[in-house]
Each structure stands twice: as C-alpha cells, then as structure tokens.
C-alpha positions in Angstrom: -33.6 34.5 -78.6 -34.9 33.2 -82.0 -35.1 29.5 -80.3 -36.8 31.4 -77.5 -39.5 33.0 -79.8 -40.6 29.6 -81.5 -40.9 27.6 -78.2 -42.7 30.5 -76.9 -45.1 30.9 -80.5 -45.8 26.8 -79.9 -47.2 26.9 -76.9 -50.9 26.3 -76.4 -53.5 26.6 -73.3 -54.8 23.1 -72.5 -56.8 22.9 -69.3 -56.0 26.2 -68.7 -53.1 25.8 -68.7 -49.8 26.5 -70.6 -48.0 23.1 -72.3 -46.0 22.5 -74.6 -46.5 20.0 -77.4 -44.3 17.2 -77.5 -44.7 14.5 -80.7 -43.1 11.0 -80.5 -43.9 7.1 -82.3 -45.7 6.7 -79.2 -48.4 10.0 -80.0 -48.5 13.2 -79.0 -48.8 14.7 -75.2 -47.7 18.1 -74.0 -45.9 19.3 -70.6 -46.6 22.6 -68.7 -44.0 25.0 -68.8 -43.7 28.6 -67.9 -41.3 30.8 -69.5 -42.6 34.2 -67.3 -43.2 35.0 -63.8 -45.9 33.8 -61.6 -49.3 35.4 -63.2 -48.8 33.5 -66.6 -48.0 30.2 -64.8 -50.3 30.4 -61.6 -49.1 27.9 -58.4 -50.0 24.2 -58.6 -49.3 21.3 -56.6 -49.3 18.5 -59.2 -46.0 21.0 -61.0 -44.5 22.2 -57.5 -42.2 20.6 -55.6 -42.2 21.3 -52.2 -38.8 21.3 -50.1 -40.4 21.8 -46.5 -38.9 25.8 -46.7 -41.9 27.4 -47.3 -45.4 25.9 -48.2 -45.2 23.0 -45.6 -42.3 23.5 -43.8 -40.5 20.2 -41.9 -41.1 19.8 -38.0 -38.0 20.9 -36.2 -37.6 19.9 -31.8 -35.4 20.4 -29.4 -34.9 18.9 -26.4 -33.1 19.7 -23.4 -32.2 16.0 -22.6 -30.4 13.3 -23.9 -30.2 9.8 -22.5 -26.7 8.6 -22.5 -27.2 5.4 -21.0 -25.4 2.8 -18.7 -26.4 1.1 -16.0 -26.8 0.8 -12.3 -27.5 -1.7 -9.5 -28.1 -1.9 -6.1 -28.2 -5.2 -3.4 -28.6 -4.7 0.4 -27.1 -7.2 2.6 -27.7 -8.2 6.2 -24.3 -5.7 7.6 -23.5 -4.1 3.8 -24.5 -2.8 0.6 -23.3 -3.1 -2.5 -23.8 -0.9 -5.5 -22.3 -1.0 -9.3 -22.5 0.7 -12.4 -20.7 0.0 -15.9 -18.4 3.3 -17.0 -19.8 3.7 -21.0 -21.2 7.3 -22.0 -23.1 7.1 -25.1 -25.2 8.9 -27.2 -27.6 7.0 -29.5 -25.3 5.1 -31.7 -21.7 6.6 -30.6 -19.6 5.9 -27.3 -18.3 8.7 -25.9 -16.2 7.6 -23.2 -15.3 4.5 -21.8 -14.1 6.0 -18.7 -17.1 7.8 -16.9 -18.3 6.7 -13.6 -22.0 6.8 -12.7 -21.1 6.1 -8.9 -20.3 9.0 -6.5 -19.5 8.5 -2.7 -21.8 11.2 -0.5 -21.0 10.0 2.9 -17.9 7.3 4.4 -21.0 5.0 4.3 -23.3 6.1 1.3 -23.1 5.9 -2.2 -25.4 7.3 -5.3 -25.5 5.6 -8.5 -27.4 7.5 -11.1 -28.0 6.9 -14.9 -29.6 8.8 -17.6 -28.4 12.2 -18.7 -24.9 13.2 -18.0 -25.1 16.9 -17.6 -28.6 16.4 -15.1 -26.5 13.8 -13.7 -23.4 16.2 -12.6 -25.8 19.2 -11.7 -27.9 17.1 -8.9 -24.3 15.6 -7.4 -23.6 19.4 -7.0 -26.7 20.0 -5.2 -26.6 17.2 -3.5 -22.8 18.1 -2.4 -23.8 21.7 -1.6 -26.4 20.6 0.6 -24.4 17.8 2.5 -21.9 20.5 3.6 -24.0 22.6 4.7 -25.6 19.8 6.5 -21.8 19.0 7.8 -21.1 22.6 9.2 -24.3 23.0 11.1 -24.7 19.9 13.0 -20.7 18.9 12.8 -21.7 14.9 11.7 -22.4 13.5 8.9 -25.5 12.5 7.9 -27.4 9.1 7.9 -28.0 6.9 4.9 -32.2 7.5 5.6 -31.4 11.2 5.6 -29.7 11.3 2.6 -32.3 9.3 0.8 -35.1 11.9 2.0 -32.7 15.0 1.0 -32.4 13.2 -2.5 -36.0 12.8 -2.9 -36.9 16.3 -2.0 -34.5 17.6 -4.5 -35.8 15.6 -7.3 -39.6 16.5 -6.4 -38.2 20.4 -6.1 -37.6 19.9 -9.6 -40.8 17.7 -10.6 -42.2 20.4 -13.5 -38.6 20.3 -15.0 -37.1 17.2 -13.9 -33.5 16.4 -13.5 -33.3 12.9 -16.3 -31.3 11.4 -13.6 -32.5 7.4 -13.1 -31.1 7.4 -9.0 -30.2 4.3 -6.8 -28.5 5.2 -3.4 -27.1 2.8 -1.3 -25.5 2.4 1.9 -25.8 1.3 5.5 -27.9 2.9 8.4 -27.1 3.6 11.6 -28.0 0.3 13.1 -25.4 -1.4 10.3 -27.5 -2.8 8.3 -27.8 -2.3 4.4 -30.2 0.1 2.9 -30.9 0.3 -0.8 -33.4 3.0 -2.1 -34.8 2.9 -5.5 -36.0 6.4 -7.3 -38.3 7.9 -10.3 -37.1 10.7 -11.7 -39.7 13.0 -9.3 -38.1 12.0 -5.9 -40.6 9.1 -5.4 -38.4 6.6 -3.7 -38.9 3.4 -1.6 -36.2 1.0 0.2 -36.0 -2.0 -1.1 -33.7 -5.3 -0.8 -32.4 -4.9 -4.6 -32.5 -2.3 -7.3 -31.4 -1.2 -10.8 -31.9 1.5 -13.2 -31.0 2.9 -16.8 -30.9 1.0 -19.8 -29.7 -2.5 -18.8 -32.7 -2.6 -16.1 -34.7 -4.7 -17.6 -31.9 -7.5 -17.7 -31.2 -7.7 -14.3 -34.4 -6.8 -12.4 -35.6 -10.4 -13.5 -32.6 -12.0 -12.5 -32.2 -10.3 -9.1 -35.8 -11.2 -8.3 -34.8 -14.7 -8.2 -31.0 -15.1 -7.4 -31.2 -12.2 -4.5 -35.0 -11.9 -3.2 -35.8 -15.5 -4.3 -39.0 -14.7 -5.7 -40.7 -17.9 -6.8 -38.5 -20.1 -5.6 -39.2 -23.4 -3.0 -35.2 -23.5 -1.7 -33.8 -22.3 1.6 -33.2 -18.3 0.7 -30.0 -18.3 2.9 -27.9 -14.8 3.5 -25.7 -14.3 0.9 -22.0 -13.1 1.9 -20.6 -9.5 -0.1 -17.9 -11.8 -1.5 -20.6 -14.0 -3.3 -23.3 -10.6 -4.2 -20.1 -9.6 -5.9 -19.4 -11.9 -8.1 -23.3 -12.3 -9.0 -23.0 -8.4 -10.0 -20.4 -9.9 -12.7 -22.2 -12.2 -13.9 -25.3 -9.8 -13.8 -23.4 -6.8 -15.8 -21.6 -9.7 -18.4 -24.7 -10.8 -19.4 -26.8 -7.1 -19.3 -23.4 -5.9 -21.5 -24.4 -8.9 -24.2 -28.0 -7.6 -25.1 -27.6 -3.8 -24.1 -25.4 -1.9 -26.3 -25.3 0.8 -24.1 -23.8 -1.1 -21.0 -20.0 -2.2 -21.7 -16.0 -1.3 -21.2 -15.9 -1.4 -17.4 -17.5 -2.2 -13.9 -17.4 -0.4 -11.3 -18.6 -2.3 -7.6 -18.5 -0.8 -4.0 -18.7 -2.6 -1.4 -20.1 -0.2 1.8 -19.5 -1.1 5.1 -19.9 0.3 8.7 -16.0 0.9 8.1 -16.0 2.4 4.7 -16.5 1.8 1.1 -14.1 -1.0 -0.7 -14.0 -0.7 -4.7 -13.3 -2.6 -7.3 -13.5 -3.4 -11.2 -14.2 -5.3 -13.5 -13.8 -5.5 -17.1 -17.1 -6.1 -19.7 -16.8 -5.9 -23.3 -15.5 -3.0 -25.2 -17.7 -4.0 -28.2 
C-alpha cells in the first residue's frame, strides 16, 4: 500500500495528463499511467489499444457458398458425345475427397457434368430428377437431350436472384443421333456448342480444345475425330489441367454417350 502511496505522491500532470517520471543516463522522460478509473485517466488513442471488440470492431461475412472445385469437359462428335470430369472435392487449401463424381446420367442418352459448390450441386440434380419423372409419368418417354437442356436452363434462371453456384455442362445425343453439347452460366443462359468446359481447370483446356477439337486457327484438314481418339485427347487434356490446377487431380471420370447408351471409364491423374 505504502509502495502504492509514493508512486501515486510522484505523479505529475504533463500535457494534461497523468505520467510518471522515469530518470535514466539517457535523461529523464515520463509515461502515462492511471492508477483509478476512467475520469482521472480520460480515453486516448495514442495509450489504447484496440482489439476490434469494441471501438472498431473487425468485419465478420458469411457466405452461403463455397467453391469446391474440379473440373468438367464436354466434346460433341458427329454420332456421340463425350463428357468428363476429375473426382477431387476441395475446399480452399484441403482435399476432401478423392472419390466424388461431378457426372450424373439424367437420361439412357444424357449426361450433366457440373462443378462449383457441392451442396448447390446435389440440390439442382434433385430438381432436376424430380422434374424428369414427372416428365416420365405424364408423357410415358423419356425426354430429348434439347429438352433437357431447356428444363436445365429454366431452373437455373428460376433461381437467378439466388443462384444455384453450380458451373453446368450437359451432354448427350439428340434424336437425330448426333452429339449435342450445351455450355451454361450459372443463370440458365446456355448455348450448344461443339466443345465445352467449366470450373477451375477451364481455362487450361478451353485453349487447347479450340485448336485440337474445333481447329480454330489452324490451315490443316479438320477431319472427324473417332470417340476412341476424343478419349484419349481428354487424358491428355485432364493430365496436363491436373499439373497447373491444384484443384483438379486423383481420378477421371469419361462417358462415352451413344444412341445405345452411356460407356464409362477412368482414368487415373495425380493424387498430389
């Protein structure tokens, strides 16, 4: 108490406010200090320290989607489709699985790959399920590849203000046979096209697609490729994707879709 008394007897106002004296070699110089409550030593920032509770509290978000990556791609041929997709969940900087597929069959002759987040990604298959059998019991058939890529873009646009993160590629054939690839935004804008890819490896295989499948600034003969020789480009395609993207990896997943059905296969990238 005694110790108490002194310190409290040697301090002096300075500035207006309280300090205490402290003498070295190097000269004098005095601290502020408070030894009572809040009216003898007033707030002030340059003797505060802040820890984002109350004065300036830290920003805190949420949001209701995470991007889990992988990645898909499409290829239409002359009497098929084919459509792939590596199996790796992640989240930021962790895997979570090596074992997810991002392909699911909705017809004998159409197949949607999707990428982006997970739980959006197993909600629109349900809706999308829901809606083909109720498709299924009132016209007894199943629906056409164009159909299905018109009932998938309505669904995504019914949910344009708060959008399923679901990156969509749907492929099959149509009824005359022929391959039909549709590419999708994440608002049910869609368009067919000859070759298409989504989620984080996209921008390693658009490039590459553009001039091994559409030969796109290229002066040779652009000859019909067989499915045999599309899938072994898709190999090539996902090995190198899985080199610079970390979130592409562990296992490849192909279909091949036919008139006749859907023929799958895999193939195994780095687990790294």
């Amino acid at each position: 108490m005694a110790s108490y008394l002194n310190a409290r007897s040697s301090i002096q106002a300075k500035n207006g406010q309280t300090a205490l004296p402290i003498h070295s070699s190097e000269g004098d110089a005095t601290i502020p200090v408070s030894f009572n409550n809040a009216e003898e030593h007033p707030y002030n920032e340059t003797n505060h320290i802040d820890h984002g509770v109350t004065q300036a509290p830290y920003e805190r978000a949420f949001s209701p989607y995470d991007f889990n990556g992988g990645t898909t791609l499409a290829i239409s041929g002359e009497d098929y489709a084919v459509v792939a997709a590596d199996t790796r969940l992640s989240s930021g900087y962790e895997i979570l699985s090596r074992n997810v597929t991002k392909l699911h069959a909705l017809t004998p002759r159409c197949v949607l790959g999707s990428a982006g987040c997970k739980t959006d990604i197993d909600q629109l298959r349900s809706v999308l399920d829901i809606n083909m059998k109720v498709y299924h019991h009132n016209h007894r058939k199943e629906m056409s590849t164009p159909s299905v890529a018109q009932m998938l873009g309505n669904t995504l646009y019914y949910k344009r203000f708060f959008p399923y993160y679901s990156f969509n590629v749907l492929a099959g054939v149509d009824s005359e046979g022929k391959g039909a690839v549709y590419s999708y935004d994440a608002i049910g804008s869609f368009e067919r096209t000859p070759v298409t890819a989504t989620g984080s490896g996209q921008s390693f295989l658009i490039p590459l697609m553009d001039n091994v499948i559409t030969h796109k600034n290229r002066n040779d003969e652009n000859r019909p490729l067989p499915a045999e020789e599309v899938v072994e480009i898709v190999k090539d395609a996902f090995v190198t994707a899985g080199e610079r993207d970390i979130y592409t990896g562990d296992q490849l997943e192909i279909m091949v879709i036919r008139s006749s059905g859907i023929t799958k296969t895999t193939f195994q990238l780095k687990a790294d």
